[in-house]
C-alpha positions, 0 to 999 in steps of 0.5 A: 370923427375928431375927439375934443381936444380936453378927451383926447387929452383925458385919454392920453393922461390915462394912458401915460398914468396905467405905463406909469403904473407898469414901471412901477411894478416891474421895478418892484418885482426886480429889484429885491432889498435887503433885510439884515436880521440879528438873532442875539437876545431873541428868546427861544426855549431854552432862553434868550440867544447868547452872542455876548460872552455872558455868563452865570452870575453876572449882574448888571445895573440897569437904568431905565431912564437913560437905556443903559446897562452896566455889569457892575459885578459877577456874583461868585454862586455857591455850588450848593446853589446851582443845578445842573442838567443836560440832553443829548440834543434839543431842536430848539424854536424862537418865540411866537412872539419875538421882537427880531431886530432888523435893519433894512435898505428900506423904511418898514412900518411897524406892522411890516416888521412884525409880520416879517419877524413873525415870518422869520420866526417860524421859519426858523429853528436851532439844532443843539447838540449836547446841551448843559444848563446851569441855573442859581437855585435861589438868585435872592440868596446868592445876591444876598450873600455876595453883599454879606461877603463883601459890605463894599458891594453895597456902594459899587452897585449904588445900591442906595441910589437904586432904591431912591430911584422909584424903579428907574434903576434895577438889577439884572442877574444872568441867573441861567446859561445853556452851552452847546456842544455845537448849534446850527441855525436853520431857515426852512430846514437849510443852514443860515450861514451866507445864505439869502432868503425870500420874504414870503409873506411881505410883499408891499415892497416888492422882494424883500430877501433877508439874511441872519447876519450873527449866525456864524457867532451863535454857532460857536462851540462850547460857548453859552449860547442861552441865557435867561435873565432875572431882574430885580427892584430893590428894597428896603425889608420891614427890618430896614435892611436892604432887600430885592424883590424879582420884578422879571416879568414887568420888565422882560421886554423893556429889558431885551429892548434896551439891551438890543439897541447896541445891534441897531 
């Protein structure tokens, strides 16, 4: 029996659409794409991943409105003023919650970049061997007396501007560092250094491999690799002198943010 010439065409458009399909999924399943992923000022344990160079003391005016961070001082602390401890060794784990900074051959959505940065995360983790941490006791303090010491400081921090602002412009005060005797980054208990690995939990797009591409720089020796960070609004006191007010946790993640746009 002759089909109508309109089913034999059905068919054969069916049959071109299921090879079609086919393909597609063989070039998915072969061709793998890359993930860059950057670890600085990710945040773990012992603070936020040190790749920059910072340390205790340095303060930073941070303008939110145009996502700019400028280190206009390194406050000299008092020694009365930090405490010091250590451990033999700490095995150390990136946040839950860690908003990793990737950049991809291919166009993720929001919801794939969580899942792959949740994926990494747990992944992940940081042998520490000897740590030390330094942290300022009392940073309002140190803040406080770095300005008495020296009135000038008020007019290089912009200090007056800062307060007229509204909150667009804050100070930043590395008030912690951690350095180690020598860290190891770890992707499922193996070295990350010039290594690959495969997604297993993202699969819309095929093969998804990653790779830490600033690992071989967070395990540099004796190098503050950690650092915690303490933001501040400035005031005026009810006596009208200038004053600051710790305002970290309403801000922490707009901070990390716009400190990580240079890794983008």
């Amino acid at each position: 029996m002759t089909l109508p010439q309109s089913s034999a065409r059905n068919k054969s458009i069916i049959k071109l659409k299921a090879l079609t399909l086919l393909y597609c999924g063989f070039i998915l399943s072969s061709c793998a794409h890359t993930v860059d992923v950057f670890f600085s000022e990710t945040d773990t344990s012992l603070g936020n991943i040190n790749t920059s160079n910072i340390h205790l003391g340095y303060f930073f005016l941070w303008d939110r409105e145009h996502h700019t961070i400028t280190p206009v001082n390194i406050i000299d602390i008092d020694e009365s003023n930090i405490k010091r401890y250590n451990y033999p060794e700490a095995k150390v784990s990136l946040g839950s919650s860690s908003e990793l900074t990737l950049k991809s051959d291919i166009e993720l959505t929001p919801s794939e970049k969580a899942t792959l940065s949740s994926e990494i995360s747990s992944r992940t983790s940081l042998n520490v061997d000897a740590p030390e941490t330094e942290t300022v006791k009392a940073t309002i303090t140190a803040i406080s007396n770095a300005l008495n010491q020296n009135p000038d400081l008020k007019k290089e921090w912009e200090l007056k501007e800062a307060i007229n602002s509204e909150g667009n412009k804050l100070y930043v005060l590395v008030y912690e560092i951690t350095k180690t005797k020598k860290t190891t980054v770890n992707i499922d208990k193996t070295k990350a250094t010039g290594n690959e690995y495969e997604s297993q939990l993202l699969k819309s797009k095929g093969k998804i491999n990653f790779r830490i591409l600033d690992a071989e720089k967070i395990e540099i020796s004796n190098f503050p690799t950690f650092a915690r960070y303490r933001i501040f609004k400035p005031i005026y006191n009810t006596e009208g002198n200038y004053d600051f007010k710790i305002v970290t946790e309403s801000h922490k993640k707009e901070l990390i943010r716009d400190i990580t746009k240079r890794y983008q």
